[in-house]
Phi, psi and omega in degrees: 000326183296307171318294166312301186285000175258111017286054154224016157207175171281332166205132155286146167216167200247130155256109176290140185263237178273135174199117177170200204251106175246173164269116199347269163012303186274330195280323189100194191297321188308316208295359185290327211282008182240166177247141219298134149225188177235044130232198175180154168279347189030122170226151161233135157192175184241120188252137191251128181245101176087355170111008184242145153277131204241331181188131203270119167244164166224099186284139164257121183212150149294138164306305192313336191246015187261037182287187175024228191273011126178103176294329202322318184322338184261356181205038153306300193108235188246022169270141189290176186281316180305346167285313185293329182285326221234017201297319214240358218130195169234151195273162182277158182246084177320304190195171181206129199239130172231145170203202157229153175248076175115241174286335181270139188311159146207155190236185166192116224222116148262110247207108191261048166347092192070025196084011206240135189286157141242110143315131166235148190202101163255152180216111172319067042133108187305347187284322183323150179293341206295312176296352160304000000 
């Protein structure tokens, strides 16, 4: 998605929400769609094209599953997820949900970095090119 909505500006940039280790509790309804720990990774963020906000994700992971590269998932910083995920190729894909929350578009993706499932869960943004 970072490939696509940047040409349609000039610079993306990533503002971080909430991002660190909750508990299965804490996470919500989505932990069905992972397989159970007791913990989970969390990212919140908001991706900006040009200073306008275009799309709020929320990345999901098992702690369990943050070995080897990727451990990274835990120190993008203000990169978007999408340079990382899609850094080697594009990862395998279990399913992709498309749906709306009022007027806005959403999408929601489990998604196999190296074999290890991530939840993705973006929600479009009124600002977005997708409504142009």
């Amino acid at each position: 998605m970072t490939r696509r909505l940047e040409r349609h500006c000039r610079r993306i940039s990533v503002r971080r929400g909430w991002e660190g280790l909750v508990t299965a509790d804490e996470s919500g309804d989505e932990l069905a769609l992972l397989p159970a720990s007791e913990r989970y990774w969390l990212r919140e963020v908001v991706l900006y094209g040009d200073d306008a906000p275009w799309l709020a994700g929320r990345m999901v992971i098992p702690e369990s599953m943050l070995n080897g590269p990727e451990y990274a998932l835990t120190t993008l910083g203000d990169m978007p997820l999408g340079r990382w995920l899609f850094r080697d190729g594009i990862p395998a894909r279990d399913y992709i949900q498309l749906g709306r929350t009022g007027s806005l578009w959403a999408r929601r993706s489990c998604l196999r970095p190296n074999g290890k499932p991530l939840l993705l869960t973006e929600l479009f943004l009124p600002d977005a090119p997708l409504y142009g």
